[in-house]
C-alpha positions in Angstrom: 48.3 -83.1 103.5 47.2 -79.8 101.6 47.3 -76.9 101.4 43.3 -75.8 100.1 44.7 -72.3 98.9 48.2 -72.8 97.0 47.7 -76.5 96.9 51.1 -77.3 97.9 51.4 -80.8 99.3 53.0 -81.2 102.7 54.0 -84.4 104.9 51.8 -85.6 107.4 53.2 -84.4 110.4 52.7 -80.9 108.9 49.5 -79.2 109.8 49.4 -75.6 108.4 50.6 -73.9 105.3 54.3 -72.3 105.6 52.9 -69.8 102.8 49.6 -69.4 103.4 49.6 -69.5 107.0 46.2 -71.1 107.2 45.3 -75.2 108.4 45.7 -78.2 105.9 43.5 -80.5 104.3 43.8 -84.3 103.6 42.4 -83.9 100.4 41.9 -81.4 98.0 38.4 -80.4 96.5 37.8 -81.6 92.7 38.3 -78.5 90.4 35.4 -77.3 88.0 36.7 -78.3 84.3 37.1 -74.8 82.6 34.4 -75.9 80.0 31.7 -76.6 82.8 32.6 -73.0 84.7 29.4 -70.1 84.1 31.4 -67.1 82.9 29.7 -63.8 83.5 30.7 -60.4 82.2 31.7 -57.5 84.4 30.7 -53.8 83.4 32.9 -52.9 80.4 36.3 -51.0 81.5 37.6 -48.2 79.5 40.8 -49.3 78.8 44.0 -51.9 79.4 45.0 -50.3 82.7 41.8 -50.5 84.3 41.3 -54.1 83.9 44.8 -54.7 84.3 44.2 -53.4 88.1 41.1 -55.8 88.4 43.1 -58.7 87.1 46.0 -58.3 89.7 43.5 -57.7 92.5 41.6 -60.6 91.2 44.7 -62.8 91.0 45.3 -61.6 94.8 41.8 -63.2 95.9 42.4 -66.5 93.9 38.8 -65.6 91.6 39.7 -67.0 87.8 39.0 -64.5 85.2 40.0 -63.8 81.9 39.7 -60.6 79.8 38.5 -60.0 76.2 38.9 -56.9 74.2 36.4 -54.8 71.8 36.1 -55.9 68.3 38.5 -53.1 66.7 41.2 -53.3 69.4 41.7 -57.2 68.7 41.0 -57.7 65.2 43.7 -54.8 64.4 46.2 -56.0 67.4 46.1 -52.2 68.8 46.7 -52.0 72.2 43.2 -50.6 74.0 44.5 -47.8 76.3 46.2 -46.4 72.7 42.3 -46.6 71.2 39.8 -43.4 72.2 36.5 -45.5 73.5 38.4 -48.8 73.4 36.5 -51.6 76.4 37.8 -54.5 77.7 35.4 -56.5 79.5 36.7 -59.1 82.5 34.5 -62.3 82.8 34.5 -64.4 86.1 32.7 -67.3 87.2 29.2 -66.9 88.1 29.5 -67.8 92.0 32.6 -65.3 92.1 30.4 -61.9 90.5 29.5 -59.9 93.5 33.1 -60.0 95.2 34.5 -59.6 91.4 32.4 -56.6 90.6 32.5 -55.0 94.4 36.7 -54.9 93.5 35.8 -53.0 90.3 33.5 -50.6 91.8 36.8 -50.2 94.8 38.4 -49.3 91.9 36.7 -46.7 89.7 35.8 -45.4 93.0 32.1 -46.7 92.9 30.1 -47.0 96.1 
């Protein structure tokens, strides 16, 4: 038995998730190799601490995601919230975009 959101494996007389509090699965669902995943871009963020938000919200709601900085920020190794105009950008996969990008507008206070 399984546990479908952490993935923790439980004996079978176990039937729901000590951590996740939810019901258990005999088997898990095959995960999408990274290289086979439709990455999409969200609206550029001004800044490390914006993103870094979206990232621990996004984290929270199990959506994968990875961020990439402007040209000048990583090609110089300068921290972007130290840069004037600096933009990360936070990509997620394709099927995850509208609850992704409905976190980032929650966040720059977007309705």
């Amino acid at each position: 038995m399984y546990c479908p959101k952490c993935r923790t494996q439980y004996i079978d007389n176990v039937k729901e998730c000590v951590d996740c509090g939810i019901p258990l699965v005999d088997e898990l669902p095959k995960e999408t190799p990274l290289e086979k995943i439709k990455w999409v871009a969200l609206q550029p963020l001004d800044g490390e601490i914006y993103a870094e938000m979206v990232e621990e919200i996004l984290s929270k709601l199990d959506i994968p995601h990875f961020t990439k900085s402007d040209w000048a920020t990583s090609a110089f190794n300068i921290s972007s919230s130290n840069l004037v105009g600096a933009k990360v950008t936070i990509f997620v996969p394709e099927e995850n975009r509208n609850e992704a990008a409905q976190v980032l507008d929650d966040i720059l206070g977007k309705q």
